[in-house]
C-alpha positions as CSV (number, residue, x, y, z in Angstrom):
1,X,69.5,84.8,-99.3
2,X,71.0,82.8,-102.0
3,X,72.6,79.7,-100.7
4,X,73.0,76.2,-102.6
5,X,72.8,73.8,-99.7
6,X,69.7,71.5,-100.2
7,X,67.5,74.0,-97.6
8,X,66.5,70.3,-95.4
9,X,70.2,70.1,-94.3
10,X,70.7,73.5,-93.9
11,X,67.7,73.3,-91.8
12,X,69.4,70.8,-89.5
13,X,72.6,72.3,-89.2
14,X,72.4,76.2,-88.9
15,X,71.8,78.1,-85.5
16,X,71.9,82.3,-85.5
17,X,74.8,83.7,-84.0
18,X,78.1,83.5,-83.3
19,X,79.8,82.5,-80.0
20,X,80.1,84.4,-77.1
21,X,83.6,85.5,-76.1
22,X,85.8,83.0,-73.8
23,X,84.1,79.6,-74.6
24,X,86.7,76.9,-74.5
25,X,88.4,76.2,-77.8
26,X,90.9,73.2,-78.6
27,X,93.6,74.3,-81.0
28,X,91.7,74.0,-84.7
29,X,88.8,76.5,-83.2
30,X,87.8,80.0,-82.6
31,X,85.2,82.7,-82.3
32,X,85.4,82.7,-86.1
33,X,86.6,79.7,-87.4
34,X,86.3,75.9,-87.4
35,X,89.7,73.9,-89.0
36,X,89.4,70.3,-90.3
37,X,91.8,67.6,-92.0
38,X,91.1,64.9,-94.5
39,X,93.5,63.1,-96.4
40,X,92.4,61.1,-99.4
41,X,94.4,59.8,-102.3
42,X,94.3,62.2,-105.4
43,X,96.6,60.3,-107.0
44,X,98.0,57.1,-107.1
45,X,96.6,53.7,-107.5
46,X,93.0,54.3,-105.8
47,X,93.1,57.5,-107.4
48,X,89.3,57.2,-108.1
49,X,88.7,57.4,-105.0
50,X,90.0,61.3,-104.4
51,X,86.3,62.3,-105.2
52,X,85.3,61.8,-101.6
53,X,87.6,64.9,-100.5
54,X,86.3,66.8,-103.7
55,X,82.5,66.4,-102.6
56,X,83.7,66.8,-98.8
57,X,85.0,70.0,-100.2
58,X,82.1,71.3,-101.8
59,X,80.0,70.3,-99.2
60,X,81.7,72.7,-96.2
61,X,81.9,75.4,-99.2
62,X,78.6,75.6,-99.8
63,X,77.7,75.3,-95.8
64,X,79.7,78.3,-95.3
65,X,77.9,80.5,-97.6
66,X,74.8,79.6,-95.7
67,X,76.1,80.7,-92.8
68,X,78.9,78.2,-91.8
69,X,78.0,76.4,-88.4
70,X,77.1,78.1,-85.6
71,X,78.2,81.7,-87.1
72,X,81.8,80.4,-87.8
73,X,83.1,79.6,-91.2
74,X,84.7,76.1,-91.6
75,X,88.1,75.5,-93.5
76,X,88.2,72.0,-94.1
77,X,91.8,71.3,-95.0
78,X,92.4,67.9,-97.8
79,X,95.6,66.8,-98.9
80,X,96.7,63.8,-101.2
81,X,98.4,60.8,-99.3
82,X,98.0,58.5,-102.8
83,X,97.3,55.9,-100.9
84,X,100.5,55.4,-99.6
85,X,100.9,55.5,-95.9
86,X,104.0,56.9,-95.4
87,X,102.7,59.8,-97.2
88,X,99.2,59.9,-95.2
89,X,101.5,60.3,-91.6
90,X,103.6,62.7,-93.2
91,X,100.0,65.0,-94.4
92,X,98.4,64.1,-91.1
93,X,101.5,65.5,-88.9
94,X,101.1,68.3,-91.3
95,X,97.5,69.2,-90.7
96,X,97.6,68.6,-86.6
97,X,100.6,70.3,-85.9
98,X,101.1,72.8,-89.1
99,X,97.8,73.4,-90.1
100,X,96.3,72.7,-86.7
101,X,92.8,71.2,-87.4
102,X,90.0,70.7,-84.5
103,X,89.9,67.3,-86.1
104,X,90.2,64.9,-88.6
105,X,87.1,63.3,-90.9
106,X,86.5,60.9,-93.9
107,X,89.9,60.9,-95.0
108,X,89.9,57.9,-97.2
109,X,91.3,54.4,-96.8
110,X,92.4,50.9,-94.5
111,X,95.7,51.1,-94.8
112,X,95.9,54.5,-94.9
113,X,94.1,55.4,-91.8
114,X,95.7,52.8,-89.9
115,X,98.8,54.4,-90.1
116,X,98.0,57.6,-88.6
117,X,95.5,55.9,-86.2
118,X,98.0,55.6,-83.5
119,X,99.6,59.0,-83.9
120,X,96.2,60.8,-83.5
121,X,94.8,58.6,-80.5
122,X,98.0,58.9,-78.8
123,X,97.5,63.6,-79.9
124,X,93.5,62.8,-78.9
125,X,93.1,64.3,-82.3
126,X,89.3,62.8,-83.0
127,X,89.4,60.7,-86.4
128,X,85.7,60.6,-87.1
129,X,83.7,59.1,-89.6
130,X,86.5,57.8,-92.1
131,X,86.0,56.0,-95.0
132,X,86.5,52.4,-94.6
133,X,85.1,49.8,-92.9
134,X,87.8,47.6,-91.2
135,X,87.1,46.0,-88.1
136,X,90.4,48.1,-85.8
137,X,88.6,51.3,-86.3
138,X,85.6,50.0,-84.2
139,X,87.7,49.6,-81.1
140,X,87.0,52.3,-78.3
141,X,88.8,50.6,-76.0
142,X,92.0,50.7,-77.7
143,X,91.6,53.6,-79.9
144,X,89.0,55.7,-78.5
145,X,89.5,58.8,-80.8
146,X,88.7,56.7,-83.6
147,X,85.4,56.1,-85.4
148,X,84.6,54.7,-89.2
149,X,82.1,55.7,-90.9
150,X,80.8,52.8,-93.5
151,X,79.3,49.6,-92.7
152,X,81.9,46.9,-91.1
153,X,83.7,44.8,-94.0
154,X,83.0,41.8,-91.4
155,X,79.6,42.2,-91.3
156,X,79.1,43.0,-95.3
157,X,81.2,39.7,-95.7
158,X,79.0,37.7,-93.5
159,X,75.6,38.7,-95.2
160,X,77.3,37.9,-98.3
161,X,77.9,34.6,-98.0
162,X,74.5,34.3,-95.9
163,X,73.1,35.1,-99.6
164,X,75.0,32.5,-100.8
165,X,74.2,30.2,-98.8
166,X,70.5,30.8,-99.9
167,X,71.2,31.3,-103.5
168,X,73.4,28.1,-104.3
169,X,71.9,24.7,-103.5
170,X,76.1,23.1,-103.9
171,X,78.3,26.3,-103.8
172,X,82.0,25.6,-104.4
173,X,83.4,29.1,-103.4
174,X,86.5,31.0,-104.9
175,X,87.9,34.1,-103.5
176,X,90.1,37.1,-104.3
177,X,91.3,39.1,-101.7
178,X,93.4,42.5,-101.1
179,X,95.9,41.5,-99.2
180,X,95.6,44.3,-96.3
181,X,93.0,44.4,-93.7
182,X,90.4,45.8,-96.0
183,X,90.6,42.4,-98.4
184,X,91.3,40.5,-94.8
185,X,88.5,41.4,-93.0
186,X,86.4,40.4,-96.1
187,X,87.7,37.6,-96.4
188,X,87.1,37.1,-92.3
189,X,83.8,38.0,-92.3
190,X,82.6,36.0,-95.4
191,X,84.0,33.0,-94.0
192,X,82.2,33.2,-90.8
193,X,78.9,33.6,-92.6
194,X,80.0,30.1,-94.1
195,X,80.1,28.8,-90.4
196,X,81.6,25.2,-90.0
197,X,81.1,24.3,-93.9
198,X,83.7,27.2,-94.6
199,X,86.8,24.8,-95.5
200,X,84.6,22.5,-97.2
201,X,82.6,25.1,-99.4
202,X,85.9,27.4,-100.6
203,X,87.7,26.0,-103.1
204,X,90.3,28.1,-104.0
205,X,91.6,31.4,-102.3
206,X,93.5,34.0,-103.7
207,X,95.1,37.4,-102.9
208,X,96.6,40.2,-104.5
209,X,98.6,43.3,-103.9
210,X,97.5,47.1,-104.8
211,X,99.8,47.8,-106.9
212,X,99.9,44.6,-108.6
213,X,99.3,45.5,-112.5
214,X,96.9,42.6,-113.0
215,X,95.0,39.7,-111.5
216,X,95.0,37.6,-114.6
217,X,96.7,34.6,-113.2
218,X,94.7,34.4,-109.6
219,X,91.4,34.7,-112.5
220,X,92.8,31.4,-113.6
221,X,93.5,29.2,-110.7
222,X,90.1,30.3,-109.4
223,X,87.9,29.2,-112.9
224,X,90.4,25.9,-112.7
225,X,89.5,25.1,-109.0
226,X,85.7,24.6,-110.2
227,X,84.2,27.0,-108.2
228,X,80.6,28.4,-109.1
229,X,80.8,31.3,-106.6
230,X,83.2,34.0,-106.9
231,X,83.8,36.5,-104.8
232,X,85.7,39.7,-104.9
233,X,86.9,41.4,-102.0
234,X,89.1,44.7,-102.8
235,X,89.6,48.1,-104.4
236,X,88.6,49.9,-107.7
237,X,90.9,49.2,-110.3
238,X,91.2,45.4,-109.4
239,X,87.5,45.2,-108.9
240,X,86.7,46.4,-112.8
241,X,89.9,44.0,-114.0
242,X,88.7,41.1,-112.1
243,X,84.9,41.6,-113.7
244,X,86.8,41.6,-117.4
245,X,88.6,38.8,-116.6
246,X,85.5,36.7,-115.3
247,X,84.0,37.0,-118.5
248,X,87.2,37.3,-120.5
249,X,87.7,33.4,-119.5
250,X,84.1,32.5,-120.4
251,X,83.2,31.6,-117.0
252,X,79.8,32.2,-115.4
253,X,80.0,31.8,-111.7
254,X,77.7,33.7,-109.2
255,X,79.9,36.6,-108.9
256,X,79.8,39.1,-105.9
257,X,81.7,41.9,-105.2
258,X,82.0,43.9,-102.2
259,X,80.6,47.5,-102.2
260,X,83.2,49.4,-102.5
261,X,84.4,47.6,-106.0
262,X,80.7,47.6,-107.1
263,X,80.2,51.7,-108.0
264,X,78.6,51.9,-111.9
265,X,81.1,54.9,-112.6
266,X,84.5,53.9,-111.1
267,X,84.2,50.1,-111.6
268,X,81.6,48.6,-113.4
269,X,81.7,51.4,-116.5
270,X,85.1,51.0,-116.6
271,X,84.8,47.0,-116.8
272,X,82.2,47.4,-119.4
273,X,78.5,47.3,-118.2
274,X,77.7,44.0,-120.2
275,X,80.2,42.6,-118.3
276,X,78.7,43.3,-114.9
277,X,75.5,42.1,-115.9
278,X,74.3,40.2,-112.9
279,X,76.7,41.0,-110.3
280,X,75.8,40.5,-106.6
281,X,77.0,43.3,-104.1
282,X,75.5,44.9,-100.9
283,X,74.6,48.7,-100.5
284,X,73.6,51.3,-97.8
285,X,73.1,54.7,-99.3
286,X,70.6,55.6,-102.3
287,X,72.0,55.6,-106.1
288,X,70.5,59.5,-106.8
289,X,71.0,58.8,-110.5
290,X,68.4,55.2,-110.2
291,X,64.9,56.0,-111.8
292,X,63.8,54.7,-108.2
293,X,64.4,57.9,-106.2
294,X,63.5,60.3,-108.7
295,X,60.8,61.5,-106.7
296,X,63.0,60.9,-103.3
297,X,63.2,64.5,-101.5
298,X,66.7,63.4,-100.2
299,X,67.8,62.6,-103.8
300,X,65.8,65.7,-105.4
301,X,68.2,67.7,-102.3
302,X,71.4,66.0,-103.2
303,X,71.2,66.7,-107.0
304,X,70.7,70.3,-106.2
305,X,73.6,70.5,-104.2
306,X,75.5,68.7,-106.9
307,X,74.6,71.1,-109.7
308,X,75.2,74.0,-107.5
309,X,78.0,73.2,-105.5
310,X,80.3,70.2,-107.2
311,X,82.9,72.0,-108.8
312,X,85.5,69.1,-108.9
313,X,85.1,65.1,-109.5
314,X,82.5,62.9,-111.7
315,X,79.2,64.1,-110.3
316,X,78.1,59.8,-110.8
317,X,80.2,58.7,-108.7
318,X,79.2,57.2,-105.5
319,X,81.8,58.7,-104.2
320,X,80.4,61.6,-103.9
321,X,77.9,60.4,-101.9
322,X,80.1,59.0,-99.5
323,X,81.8,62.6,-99.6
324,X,78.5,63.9,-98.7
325,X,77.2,61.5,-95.8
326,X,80.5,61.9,-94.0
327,X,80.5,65.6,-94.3
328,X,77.0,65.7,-92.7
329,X,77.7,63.7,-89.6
330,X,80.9,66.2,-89.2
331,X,78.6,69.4,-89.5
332,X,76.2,67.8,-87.3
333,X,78.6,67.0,-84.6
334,X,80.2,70.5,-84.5
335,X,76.1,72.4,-84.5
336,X,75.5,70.1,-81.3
337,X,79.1,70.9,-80.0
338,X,77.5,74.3,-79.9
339,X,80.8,76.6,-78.4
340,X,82.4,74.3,-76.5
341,X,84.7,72.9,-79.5
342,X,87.0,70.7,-77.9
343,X,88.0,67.5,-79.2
344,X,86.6,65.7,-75.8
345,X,83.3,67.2,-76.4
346,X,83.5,66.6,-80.2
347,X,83.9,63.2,-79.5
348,X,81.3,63.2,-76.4
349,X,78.6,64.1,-79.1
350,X,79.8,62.0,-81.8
351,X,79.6,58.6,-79.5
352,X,76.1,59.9,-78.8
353,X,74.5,60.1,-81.5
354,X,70.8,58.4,-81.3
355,X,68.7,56.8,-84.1
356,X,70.2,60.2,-86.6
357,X,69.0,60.2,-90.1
358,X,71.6,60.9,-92.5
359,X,70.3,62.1,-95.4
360,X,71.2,59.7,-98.4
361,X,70.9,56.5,-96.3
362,X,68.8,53.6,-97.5
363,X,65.1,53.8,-95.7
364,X,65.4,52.3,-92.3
365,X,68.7,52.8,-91.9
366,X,69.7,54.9,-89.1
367,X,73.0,56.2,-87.2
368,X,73.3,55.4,-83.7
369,X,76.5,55.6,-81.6
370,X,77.6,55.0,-77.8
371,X,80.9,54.8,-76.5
372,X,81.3,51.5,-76.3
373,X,79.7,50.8,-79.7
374,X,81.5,53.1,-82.6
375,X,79.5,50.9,-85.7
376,X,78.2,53.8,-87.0
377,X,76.1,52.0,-89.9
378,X,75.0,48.4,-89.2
379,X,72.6,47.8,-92.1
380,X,72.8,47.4,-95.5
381,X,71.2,45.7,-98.7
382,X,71.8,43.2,-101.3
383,X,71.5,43.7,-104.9
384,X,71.7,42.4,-108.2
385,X,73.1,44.7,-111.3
386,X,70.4,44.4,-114.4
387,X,70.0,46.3,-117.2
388,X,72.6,49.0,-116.3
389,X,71.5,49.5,-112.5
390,X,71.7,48.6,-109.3
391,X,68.3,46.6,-108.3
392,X,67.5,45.4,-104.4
393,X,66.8,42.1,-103.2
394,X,64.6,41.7,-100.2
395,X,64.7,44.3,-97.1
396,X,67.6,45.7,-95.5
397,X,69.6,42.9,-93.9
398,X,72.2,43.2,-90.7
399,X,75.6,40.9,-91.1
400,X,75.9,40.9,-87.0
């Protein structure tokens, strides 16, 4: 058989046969058929980051002509919320209730997926594996049906300014935030790696809004407070102006950046590699385009798929990746669902998952969840941008 999933996940995922007749179903699921939602923003001002439905996509696409899961096919369902939340509650209604999907998974965004966080706890719709790391979608108590899927903001902030704390013998700290929770919890967690020297170490704080045309002026006030850290905390588009601004004012700071403004295609190309030179960011998954992994059997598998299977989206960015990851966890938790596909069991197995190794993740970094504990990653890496890539600094760190 000719199939185009890398044959180590298909491997992991498949079982012969279809289901036997009168297994319980919630709505979303059948004999034949497994429905799931994502919304992501194919437009608007985070536009870039629409690639993670694309690759989400491609990757159920290509499982289905393997087989699908379990002998049913899976139609995974994305629609464009640009990365407004009005619009993400009005495509979310739309896929429970119109479209009626088993679940939702990786549908993109903090704001975003806090707005239809409430609606799908209170329909016990399961909202798995989503792509942000704000702290309210680790909460099992209060929103049980909800799990992230990338490493907590608080935690990457904390191990940031642990680094900084290593790296700078007198830091003076400037910061610019988003000003949602994503940018908040940044900001939150960096300070806390600061401990009790926080107020006395940053200098100059700064937010801005998402639709704000440009960051220019916050630039200023932070090079004028004398600050010789600067750190970054938001979203693609600011995250490549901010990086032209730095060294559009001549200022040479130790400059971080938080992962998800430190990808080479939707950020740092953009803001001109030479710019980026020397950046300071953390990571968790493996760059399958850095000479490092060339001989990686994950990487050498993910390429494949790409080449086969990516129809839609740059093929660089990490998005993809992202795209990818979340989509495995998904077709993992439906194969052990087996055919009881209800949305309790769904989110039985997804709270129990134990020491899983997602292909893609950084070695000795590992997935493990219990129902009181919905951090889903928990370890990442920092690294330094040289020479046009992404090189690591020490081992993998936690930020608890």
């Amino acid at each position: 058989m000719n199939v185009s999933m890398p044959g180590t996940v298909v491997a992991m995922l498949l079982m012969a046969g279809g289901a036997a007749l009168g297994q319980p179903y919630s709505p979303g699921a059948s004999d034949t058929e497994i429905r799931l939602g994502q919304t992501v923003p194919l437009s608007g001002p985070v536009s870039v980051a629409g690639v993670v439905g694309q690759a989400s996509s491609a990757y159920f696409q290509a499982l289905n002509r393997a087989g699908g899961i379990n002998g049913r096919q899976v139609k995974l369902i994305v629609l464009d919320d640009g990365y407004s939340p009005p619009k993400t509650i009005e495509a979310t209604r739309r896929l429970v209730e119109d479209d009626v999907v088993l679940m939702m998974y990786g549908s993109v965004g903090t704001p975003t997926n806090a707005a239809a966080q409430k609606y799908l706890n209170q329909k016990k719709v399961p909202q798995l594996f989503i792509t942000t790391g704000a702290s309210r979608f680790r909460d099992p108590k209060d929103y049980p049906w909800t799990m992230a899927f990338i490493p907590s903001y608080i935690q990457e902030g904390r191990a940031m300014a642990r680094h900084v704390l290593d790296a700078v013998a007198s830091p003076k700290i400037a910061i610019l935030y988003q000003n949602d929770d994503l940018g908040k919890d940044f900001r939150a967690g960096f300070r806390s790696g600061l401990g009790d020297k926080a107020n006395s170490l940053i200098v100059s704080e700064q937010t801005y809004e998402v639709t704000d045309p440009a960051v220019d002026s916050q630039l200023i006030a932070a090079k004028v407070s004398g600050a010789n850290v600067f750190y970054f905390a938001g979203t693609q588009r600011a995250g490549a102006e901010q990086i032209r601004g730095v060294r559009k004012l001549n200022w040479t700071p130790l400059h971080l950046v938080c992962s998800i403004a430190s990808n080479v295609e939707a950020v740092l190309k953009p803001a001109g590699l030479e710019n980026a030179e020397g950046l300071v960011s953390t990571a968790y998954a493996k760059d399958p385009f850095d000479p490092a992994w060339a001989d990686d059997a994950e990487v050498k598998d993910f390429l494949k798929w790409e080449r086969t299977s990516l129809t839609e989206g740059n093929p660089r960015d990490s998005g993809v990746v992202l795209g990818y990851m979340a989509s495995f966890l998904a077709a993992h938790v439906l194969q052990q669902a087996g055919s009881t596909l209800t949305r309790e069991n769904v989110l039985n197995v997804a709270t129990h998952l134990n020491n899983l190794r997602v292909p893609m993740l950084l070695p000795g970094i590992t997935v493990t969840t219990t129902p009181t504990d919905y951090s889903v990653i928990n370890r990442f890496q920092i690294q330094r941008f040289e020479r046009g890539h992404w090189v690591r600094v020490g081992p993998t760190i936690s930020g608890e």
